[in-house]
Residue frames as a rotation matrix with the C-alpha (Angstrom) as fourth column:
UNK 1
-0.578 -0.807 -0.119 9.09
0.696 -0.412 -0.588 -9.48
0.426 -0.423 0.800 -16.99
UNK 2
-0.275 0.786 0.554 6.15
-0.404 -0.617 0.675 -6.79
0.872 -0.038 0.487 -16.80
UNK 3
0.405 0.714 -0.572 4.14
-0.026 0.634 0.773 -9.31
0.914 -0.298 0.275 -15.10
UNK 4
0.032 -0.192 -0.981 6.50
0.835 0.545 -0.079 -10.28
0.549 -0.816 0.178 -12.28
UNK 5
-0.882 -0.134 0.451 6.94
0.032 -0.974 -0.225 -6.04
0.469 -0.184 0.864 -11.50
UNK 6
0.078 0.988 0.132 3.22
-0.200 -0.114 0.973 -5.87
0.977 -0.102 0.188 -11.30
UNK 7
0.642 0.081 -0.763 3.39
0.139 0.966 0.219 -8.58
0.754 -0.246 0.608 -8.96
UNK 8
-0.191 -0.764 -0.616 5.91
0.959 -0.011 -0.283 -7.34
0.210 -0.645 0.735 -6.84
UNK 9
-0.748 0.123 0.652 4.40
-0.023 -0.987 0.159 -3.82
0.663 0.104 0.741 -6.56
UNK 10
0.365 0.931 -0.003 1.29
-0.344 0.138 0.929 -5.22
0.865 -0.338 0.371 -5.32
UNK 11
0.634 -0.269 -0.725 3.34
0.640 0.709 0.297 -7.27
0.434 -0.652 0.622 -2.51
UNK 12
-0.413 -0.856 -0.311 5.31
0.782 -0.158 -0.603 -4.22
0.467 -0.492 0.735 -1.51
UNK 13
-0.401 0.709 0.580 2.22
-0.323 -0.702 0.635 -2.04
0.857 0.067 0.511 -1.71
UNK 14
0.638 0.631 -0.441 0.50
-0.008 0.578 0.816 -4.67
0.770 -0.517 0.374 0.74
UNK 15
0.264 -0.429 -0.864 3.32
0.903 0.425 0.065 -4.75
0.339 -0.797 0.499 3.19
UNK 16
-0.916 -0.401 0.003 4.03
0.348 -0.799 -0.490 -1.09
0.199 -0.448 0.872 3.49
UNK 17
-0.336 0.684 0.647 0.39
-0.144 -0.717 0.682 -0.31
0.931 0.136 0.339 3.71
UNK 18
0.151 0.309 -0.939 0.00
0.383 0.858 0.344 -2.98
0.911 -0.411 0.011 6.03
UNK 19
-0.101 -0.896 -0.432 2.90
0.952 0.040 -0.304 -1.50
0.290 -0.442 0.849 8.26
UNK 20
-0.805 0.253 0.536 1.13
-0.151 -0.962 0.227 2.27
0.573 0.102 0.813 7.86
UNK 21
0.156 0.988 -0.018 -2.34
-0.284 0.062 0.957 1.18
0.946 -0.144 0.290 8.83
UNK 22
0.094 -0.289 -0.953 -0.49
0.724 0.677 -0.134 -0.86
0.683 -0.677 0.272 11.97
UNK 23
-0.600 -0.794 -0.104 1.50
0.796 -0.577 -0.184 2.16
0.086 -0.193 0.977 13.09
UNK 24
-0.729 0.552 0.405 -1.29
-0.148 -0.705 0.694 4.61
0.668 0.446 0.595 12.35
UNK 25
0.575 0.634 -0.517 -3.96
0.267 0.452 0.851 2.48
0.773 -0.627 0.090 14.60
UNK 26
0.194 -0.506 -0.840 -1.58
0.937 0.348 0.007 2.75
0.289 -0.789 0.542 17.40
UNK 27
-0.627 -0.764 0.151 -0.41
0.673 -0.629 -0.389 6.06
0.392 -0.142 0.909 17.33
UNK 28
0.575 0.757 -0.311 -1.96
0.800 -0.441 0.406 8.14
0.170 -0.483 -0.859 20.31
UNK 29
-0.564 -0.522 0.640 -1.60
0.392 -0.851 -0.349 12.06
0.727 0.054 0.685 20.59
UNK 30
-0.338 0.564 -0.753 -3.10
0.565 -0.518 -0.642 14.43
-0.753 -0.642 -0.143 23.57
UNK 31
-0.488 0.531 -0.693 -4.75
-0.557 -0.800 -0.221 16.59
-0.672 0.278 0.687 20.41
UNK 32
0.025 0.618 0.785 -7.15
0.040 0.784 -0.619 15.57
-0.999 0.047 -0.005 18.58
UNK 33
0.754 0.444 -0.485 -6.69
-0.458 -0.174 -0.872 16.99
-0.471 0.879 0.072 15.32
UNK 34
-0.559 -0.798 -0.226 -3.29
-0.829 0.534 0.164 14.61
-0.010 0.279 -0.960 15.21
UNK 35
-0.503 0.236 0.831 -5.64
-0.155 0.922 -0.356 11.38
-0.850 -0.308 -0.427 16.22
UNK 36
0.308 0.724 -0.618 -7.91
-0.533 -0.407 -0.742 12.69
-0.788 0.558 0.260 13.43
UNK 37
0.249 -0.636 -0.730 -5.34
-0.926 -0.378 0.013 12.71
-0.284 0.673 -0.683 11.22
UNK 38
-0.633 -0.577 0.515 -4.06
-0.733 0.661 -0.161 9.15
-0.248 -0.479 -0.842 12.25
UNK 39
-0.044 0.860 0.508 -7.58
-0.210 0.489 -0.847 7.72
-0.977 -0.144 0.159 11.77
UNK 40
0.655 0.459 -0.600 -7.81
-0.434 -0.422 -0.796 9.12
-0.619 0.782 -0.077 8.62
UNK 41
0.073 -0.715 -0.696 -4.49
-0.995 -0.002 -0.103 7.70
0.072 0.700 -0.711 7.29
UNK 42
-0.610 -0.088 0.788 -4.86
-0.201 0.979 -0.047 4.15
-0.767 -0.186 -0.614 9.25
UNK 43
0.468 0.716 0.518 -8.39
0.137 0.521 -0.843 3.69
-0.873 0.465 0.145 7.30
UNK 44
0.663 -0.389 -0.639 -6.68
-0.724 -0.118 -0.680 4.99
0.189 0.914 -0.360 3.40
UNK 45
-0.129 -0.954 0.271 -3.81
-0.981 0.164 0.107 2.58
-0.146 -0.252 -0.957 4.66
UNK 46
-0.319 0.301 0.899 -6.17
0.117 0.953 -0.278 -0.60
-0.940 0.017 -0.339 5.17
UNK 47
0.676 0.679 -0.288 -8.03
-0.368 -0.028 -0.929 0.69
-0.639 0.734 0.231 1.68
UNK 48
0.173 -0.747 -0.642 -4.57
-0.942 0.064 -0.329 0.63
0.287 0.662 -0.692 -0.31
UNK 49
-0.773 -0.623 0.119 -3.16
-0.630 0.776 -0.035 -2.52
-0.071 -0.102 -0.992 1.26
UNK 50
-0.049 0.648 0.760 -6.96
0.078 0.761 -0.644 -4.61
-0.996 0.027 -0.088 0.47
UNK 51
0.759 0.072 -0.647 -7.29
-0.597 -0.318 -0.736 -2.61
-0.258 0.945 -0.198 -2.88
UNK 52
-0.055 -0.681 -0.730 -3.41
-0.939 0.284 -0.194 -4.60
0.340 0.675 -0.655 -3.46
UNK 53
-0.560 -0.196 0.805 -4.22
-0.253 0.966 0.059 -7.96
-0.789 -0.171 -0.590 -1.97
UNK 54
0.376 0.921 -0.100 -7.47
-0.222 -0.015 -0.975 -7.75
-0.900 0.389 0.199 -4.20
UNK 55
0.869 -0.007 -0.494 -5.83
-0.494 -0.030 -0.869 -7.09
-0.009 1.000 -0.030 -7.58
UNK 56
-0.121 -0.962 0.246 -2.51
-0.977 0.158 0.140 -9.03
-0.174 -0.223 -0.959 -6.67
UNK 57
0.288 0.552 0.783 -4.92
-0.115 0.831 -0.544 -11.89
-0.951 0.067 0.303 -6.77
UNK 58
0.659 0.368 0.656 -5.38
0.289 0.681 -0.672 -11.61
-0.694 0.633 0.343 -10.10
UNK 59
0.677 -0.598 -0.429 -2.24
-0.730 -0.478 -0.488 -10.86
0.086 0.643 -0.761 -11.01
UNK 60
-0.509 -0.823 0.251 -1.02
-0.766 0.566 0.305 -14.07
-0.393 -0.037 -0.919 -10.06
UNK 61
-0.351 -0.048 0.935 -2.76
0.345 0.922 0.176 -15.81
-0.871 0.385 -0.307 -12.45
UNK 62
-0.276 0.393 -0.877 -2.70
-0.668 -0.735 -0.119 -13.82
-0.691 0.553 0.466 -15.63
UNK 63
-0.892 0.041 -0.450 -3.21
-0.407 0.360 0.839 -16.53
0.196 0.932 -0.304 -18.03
UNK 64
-0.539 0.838 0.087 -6.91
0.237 0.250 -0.939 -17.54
-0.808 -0.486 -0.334 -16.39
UNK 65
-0.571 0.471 0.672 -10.01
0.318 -0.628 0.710 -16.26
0.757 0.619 0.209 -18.37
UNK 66
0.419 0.853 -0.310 -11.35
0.790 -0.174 0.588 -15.22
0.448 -0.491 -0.747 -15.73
UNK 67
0.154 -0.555 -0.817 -8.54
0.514 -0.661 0.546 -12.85
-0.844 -0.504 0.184 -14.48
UNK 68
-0.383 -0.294 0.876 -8.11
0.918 -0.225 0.326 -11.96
0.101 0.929 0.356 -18.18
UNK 69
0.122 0.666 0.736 -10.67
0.739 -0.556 0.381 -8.73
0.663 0.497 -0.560 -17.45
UNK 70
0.973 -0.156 -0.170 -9.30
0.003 -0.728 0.685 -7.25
-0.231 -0.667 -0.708 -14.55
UNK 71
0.132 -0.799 -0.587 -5.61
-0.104 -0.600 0.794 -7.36
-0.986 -0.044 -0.162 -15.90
UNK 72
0.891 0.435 0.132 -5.76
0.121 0.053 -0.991 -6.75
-0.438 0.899 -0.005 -19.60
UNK 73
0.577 -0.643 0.503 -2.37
0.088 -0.563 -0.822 -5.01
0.812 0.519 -0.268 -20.14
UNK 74
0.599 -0.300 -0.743 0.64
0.801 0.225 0.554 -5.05
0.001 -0.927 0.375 -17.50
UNK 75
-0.433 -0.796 0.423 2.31
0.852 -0.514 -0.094 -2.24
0.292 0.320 0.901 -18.33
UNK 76
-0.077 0.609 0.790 -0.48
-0.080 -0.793 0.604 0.09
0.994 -0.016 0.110 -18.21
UNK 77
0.839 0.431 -0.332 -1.10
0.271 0.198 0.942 -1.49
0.471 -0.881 0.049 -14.64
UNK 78
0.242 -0.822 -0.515 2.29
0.968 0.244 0.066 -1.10
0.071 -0.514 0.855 -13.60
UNK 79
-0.600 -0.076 0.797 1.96
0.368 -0.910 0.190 2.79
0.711 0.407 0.574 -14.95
UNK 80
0.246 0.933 -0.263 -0.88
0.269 0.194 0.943 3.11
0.931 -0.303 -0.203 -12.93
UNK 81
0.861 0.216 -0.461 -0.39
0.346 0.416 0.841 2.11
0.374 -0.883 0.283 -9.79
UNK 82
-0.203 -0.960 -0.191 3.15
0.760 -0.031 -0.649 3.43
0.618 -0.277 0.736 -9.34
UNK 83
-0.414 0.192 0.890 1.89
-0.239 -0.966 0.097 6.69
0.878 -0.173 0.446 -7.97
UNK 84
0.522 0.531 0.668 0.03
-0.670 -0.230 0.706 4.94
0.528 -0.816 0.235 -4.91
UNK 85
0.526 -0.568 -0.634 3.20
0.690 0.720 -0.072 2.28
0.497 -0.399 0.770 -4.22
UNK 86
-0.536 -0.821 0.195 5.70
0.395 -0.448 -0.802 5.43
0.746 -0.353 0.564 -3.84
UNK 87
0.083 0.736 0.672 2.74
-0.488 -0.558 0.672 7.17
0.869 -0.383 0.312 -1.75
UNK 88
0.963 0.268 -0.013 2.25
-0.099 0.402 0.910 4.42
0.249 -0.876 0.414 0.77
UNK 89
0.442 -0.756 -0.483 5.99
0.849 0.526 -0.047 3.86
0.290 -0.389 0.875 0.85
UNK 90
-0.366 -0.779 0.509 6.90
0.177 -0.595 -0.784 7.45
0.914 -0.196 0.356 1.25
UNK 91
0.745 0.584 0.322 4.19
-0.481 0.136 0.866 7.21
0.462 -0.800 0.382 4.27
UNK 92
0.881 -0.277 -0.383 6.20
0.410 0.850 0.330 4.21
0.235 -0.448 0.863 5.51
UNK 93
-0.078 -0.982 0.170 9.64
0.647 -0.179 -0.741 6.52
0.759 0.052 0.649 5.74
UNK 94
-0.197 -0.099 0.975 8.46
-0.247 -0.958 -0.147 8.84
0.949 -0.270 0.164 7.30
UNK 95
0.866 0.326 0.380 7.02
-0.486 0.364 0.795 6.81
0.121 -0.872 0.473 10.09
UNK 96
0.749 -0.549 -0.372 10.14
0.642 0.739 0.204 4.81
0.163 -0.391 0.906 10.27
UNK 97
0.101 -0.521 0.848 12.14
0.267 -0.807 -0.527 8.56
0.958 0.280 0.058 10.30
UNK 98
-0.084 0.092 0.992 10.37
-0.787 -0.617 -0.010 9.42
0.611 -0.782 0.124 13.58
UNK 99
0.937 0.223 -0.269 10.75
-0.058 0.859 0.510 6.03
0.345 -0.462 0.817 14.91
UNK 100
0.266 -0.958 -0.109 14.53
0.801 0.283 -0.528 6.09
0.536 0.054 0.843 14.39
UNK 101
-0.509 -0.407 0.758 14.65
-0.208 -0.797 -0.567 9.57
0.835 -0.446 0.321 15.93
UNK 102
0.722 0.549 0.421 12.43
-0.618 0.237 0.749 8.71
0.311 -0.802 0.511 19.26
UNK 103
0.688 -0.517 -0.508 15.52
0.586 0.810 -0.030 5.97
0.427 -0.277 0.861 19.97
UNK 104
-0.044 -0.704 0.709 17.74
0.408 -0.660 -0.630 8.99
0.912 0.261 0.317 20.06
């Protein structure tokens, strides 16, 4: 049960960073300290969403010995990592906030 959480963190992590880093690349301002900004969140965006394809790997195959050392304990991983899933997703609201207002 653990396991499949994990596993599904990593895969929502990877699509909302994805979706940040996308959005973030694209997004042009006439100041620079907004483009800055933008840069600065596209690149953390691509780090988070390689950092979860990376260890998603070897979370789909915990029973390996070779994956055994990078996921010792799901729980702890799932403890872990919550803090940079809600992060990239609260990233991802907010960009879809000011998307949904700009239609307006």
């Amino acid at each position: 049960m653990i396991h499949n959480l994990v596993l599904a963190q990593y895969m929502l992590t990877a699509l909302s960073s994805g979706f940040n880093a996308v959005y973030f690349f694209g997004y042009r301002s006439p100041t620079r300290r907004r483009r800055i900004g933008a840069l600065t969140l596209a690149l953390l965006s691509v780090a988070i969403l390689i950092e979860s394809i990376y260890f998603g790997f070897f979370a789909l195959f915990p029973g390996q010995q070779w994956a055994r050392g990078f996921f010792l304990d799901s729980s702890y991983w799932l403890a872990v990592r919550l803090l940079l899933c809600l992060g990239s997703l609260m990233i991802s609201l907010l960009i879809l906030r000011r998307l949904v207002a700009n239609r307006r």
